[in-house]
N, CA, C and O atoms as a DFTB+ gen file, in Angstrom:
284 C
 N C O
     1  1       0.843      -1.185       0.000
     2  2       0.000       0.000       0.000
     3  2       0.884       1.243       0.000
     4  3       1.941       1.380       0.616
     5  1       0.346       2.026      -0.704
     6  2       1.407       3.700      -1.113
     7  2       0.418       4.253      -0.521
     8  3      -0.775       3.950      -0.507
     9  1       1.375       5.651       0.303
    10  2       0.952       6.758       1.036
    11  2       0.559       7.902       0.633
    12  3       1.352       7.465      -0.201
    13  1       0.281       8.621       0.428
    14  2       0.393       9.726      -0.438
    15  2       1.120      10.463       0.496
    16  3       1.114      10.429       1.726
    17  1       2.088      11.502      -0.739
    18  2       3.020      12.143      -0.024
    19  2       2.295      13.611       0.565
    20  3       3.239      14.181       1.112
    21  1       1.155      14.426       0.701
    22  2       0.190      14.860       1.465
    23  2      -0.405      14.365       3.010
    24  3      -0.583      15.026       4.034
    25  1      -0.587      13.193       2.771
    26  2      -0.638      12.577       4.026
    27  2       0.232      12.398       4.839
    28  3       0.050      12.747       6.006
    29  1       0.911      12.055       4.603
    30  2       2.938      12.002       5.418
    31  2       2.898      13.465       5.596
    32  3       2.602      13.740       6.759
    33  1       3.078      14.431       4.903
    34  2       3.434      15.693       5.851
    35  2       2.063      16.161       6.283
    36  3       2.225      17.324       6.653
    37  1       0.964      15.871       6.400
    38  2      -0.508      16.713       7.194
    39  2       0.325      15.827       8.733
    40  3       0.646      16.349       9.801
    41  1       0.422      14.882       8.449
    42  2       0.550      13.695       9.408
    43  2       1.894      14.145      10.464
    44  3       1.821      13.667      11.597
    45  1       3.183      15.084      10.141
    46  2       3.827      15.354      10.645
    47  2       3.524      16.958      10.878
    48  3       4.061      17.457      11.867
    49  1       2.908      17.596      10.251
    50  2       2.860      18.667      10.547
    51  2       1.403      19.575      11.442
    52  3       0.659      20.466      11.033
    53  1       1.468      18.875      12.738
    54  2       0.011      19.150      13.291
    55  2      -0.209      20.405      13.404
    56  3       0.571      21.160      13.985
    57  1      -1.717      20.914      12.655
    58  2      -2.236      22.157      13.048
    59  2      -2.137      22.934      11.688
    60  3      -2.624      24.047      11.488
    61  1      -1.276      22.011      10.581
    62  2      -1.049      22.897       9.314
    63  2      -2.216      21.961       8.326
    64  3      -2.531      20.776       8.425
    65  1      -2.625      22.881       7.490
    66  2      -3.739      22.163       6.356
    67  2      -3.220      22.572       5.465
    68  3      -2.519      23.571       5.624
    69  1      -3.387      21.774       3.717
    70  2      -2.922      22.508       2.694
    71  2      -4.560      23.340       2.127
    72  3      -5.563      23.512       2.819
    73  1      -4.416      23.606       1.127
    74  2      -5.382      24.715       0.647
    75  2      -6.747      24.059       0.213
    76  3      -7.847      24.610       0.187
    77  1      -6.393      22.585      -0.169
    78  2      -7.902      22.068      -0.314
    79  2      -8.914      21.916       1.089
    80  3     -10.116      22.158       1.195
    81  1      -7.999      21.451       2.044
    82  2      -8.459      21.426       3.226
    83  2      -9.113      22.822       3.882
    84  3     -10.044      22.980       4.673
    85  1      -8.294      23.685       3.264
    86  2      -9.116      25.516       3.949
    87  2     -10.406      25.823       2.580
    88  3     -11.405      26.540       2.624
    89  1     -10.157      25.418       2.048
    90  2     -11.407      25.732       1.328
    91  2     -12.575      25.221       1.872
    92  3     -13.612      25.824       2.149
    93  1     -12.164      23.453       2.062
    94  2     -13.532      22.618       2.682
    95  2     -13.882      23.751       3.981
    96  3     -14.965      24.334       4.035
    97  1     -12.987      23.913       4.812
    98  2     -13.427      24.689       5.956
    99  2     -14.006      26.363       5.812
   100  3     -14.928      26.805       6.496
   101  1     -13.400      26.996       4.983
   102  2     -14.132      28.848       4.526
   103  2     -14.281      28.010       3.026
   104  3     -13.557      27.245       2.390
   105  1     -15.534      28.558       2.855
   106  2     -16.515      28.444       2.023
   107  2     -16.089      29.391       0.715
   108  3     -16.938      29.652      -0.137
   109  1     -14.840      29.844       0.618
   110  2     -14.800      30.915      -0.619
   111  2     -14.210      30.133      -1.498
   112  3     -13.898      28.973      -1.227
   113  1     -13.950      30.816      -2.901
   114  2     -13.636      30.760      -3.798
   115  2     -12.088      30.762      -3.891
   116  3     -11.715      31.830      -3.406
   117  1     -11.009      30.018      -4.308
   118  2      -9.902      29.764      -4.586
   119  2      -8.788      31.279      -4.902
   120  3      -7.637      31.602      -4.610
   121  1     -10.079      31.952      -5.744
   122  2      -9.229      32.962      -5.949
   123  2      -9.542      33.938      -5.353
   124  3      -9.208      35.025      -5.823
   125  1     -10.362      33.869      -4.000
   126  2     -10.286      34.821      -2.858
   127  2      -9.355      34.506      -1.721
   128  3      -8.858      35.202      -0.836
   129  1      -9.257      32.899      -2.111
   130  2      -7.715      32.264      -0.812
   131  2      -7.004      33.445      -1.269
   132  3      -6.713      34.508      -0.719
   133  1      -6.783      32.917      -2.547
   134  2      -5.198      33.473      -3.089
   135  2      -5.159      35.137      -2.710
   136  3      -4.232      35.567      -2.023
   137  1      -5.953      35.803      -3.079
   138  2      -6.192      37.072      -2.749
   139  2      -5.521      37.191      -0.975
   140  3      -4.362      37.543      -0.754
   141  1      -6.555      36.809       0.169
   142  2      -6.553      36.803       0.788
   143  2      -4.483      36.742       1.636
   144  3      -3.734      37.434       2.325
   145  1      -4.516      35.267       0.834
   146  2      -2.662      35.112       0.782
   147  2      -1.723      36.324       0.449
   148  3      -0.899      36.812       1.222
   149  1      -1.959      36.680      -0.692
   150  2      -1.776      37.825      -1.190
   151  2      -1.491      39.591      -0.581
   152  3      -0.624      40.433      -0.818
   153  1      -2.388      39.564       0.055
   154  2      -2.429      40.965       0.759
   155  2      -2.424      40.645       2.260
   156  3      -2.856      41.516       3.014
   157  1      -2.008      39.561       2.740
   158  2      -1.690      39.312       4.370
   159  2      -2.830      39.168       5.102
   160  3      -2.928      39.747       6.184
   161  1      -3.720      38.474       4.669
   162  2      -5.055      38.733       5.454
   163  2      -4.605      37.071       6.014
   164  3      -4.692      37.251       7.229
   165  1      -4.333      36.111       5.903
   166  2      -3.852      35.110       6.370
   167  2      -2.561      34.093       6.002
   168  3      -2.328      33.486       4.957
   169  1      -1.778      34.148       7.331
   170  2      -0.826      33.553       7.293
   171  2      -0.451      32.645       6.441
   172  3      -1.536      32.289       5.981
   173  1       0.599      31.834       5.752
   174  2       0.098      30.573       5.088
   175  2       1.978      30.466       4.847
   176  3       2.744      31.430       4.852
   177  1       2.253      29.386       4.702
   178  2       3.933      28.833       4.090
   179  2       3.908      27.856       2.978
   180  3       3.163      26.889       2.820
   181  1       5.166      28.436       2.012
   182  2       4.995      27.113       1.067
   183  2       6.568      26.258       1.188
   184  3       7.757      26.559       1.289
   185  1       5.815      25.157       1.116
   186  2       6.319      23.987       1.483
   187  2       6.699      22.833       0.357
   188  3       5.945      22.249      -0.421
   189  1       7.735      22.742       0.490
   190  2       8.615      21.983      -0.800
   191  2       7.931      22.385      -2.518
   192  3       7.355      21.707      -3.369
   193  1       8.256      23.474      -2.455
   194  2       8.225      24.182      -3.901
   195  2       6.593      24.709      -3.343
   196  3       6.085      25.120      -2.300
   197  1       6.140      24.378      -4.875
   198  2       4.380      25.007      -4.775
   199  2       3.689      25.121      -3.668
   200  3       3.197      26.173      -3.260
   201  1       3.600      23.732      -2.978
   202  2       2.741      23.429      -2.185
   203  2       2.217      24.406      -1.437
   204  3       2.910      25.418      -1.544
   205  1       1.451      24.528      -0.844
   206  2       1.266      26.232      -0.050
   207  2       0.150      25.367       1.364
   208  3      -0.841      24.654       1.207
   209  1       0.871      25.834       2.731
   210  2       0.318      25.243       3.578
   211  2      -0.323      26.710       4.425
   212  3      -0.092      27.853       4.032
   213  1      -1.393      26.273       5.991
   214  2      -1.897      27.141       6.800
   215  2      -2.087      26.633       7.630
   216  3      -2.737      25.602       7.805
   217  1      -1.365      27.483       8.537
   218  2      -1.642      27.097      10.025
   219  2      -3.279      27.445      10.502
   220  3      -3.839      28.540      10.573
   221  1      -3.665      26.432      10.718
   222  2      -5.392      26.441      10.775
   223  2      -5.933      26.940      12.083
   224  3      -7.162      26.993      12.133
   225  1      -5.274      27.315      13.148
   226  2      -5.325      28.335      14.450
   227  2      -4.768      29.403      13.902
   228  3      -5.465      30.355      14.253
   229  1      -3.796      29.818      13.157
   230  2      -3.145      31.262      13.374
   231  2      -4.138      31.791      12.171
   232  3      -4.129      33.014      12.026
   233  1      -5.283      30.785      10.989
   234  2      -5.994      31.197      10.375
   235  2      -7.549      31.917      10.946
   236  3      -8.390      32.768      10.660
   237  1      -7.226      30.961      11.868
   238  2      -9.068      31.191      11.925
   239  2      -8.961      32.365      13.036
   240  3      -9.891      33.123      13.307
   241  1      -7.450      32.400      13.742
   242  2      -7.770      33.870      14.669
   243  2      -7.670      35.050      13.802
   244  3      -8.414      35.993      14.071
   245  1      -6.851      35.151      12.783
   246  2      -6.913      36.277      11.442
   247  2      -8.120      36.550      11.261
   248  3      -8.398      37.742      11.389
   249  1      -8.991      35.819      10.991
   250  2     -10.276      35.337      10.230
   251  2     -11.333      36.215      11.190
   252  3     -12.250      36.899      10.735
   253  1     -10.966      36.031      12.837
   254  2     -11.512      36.052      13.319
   255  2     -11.683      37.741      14.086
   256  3     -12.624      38.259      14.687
   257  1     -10.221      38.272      13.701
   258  2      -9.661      39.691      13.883
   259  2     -10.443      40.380      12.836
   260  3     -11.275      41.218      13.182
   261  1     -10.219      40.052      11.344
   262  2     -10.735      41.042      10.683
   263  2     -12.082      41.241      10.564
   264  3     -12.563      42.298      10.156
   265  1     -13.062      39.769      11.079
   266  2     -14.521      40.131      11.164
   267  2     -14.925      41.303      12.282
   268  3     -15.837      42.118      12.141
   269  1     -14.229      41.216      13.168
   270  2     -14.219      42.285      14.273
   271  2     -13.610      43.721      13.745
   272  3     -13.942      44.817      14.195
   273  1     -13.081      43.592      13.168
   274  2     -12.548      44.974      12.317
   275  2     -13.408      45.386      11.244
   276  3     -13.357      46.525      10.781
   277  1     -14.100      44.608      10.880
   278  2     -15.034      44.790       9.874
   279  2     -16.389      46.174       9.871
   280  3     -16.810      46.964       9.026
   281  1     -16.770      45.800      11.661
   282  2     -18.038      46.638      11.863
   283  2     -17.394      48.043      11.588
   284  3     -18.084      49.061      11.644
């Protein structure tokens, strides 16, 4: 049986999701991640070339700052 090499690092890296995983969780559109990535609205690292990971606590308190900044 083969691992996928996604699973091996979610699996070592607790608390980090890659980008399919933050989508399932915020409901937007791919190219509002990227946006979002983009202009610092949430943290995120990329990880062995492309890959682009998020720390899924240091996201959702961002997430959770700018709704409060919002009013």
């Amino acid at each position: 049986m083969r691992i996928k090499p996604q699973t091996i690092a979610t699996a070592n890296t607790p608390g980090f999701i890659d980008e399919k995983e933050m989508l399932r969780r915020i409901p937007v559109c791919r190219r509002t991640l990227k946006h979002w990535r983009d202009n610092g609205t949430l943290p995120w690292i990329s990880a062995k070339g492309r890959r682009i990971l998020f720390h899924w606590p240091s996201c959702e308190a961002a997430l959770l700052r700018a709704q409060r900044n919002a009013e």
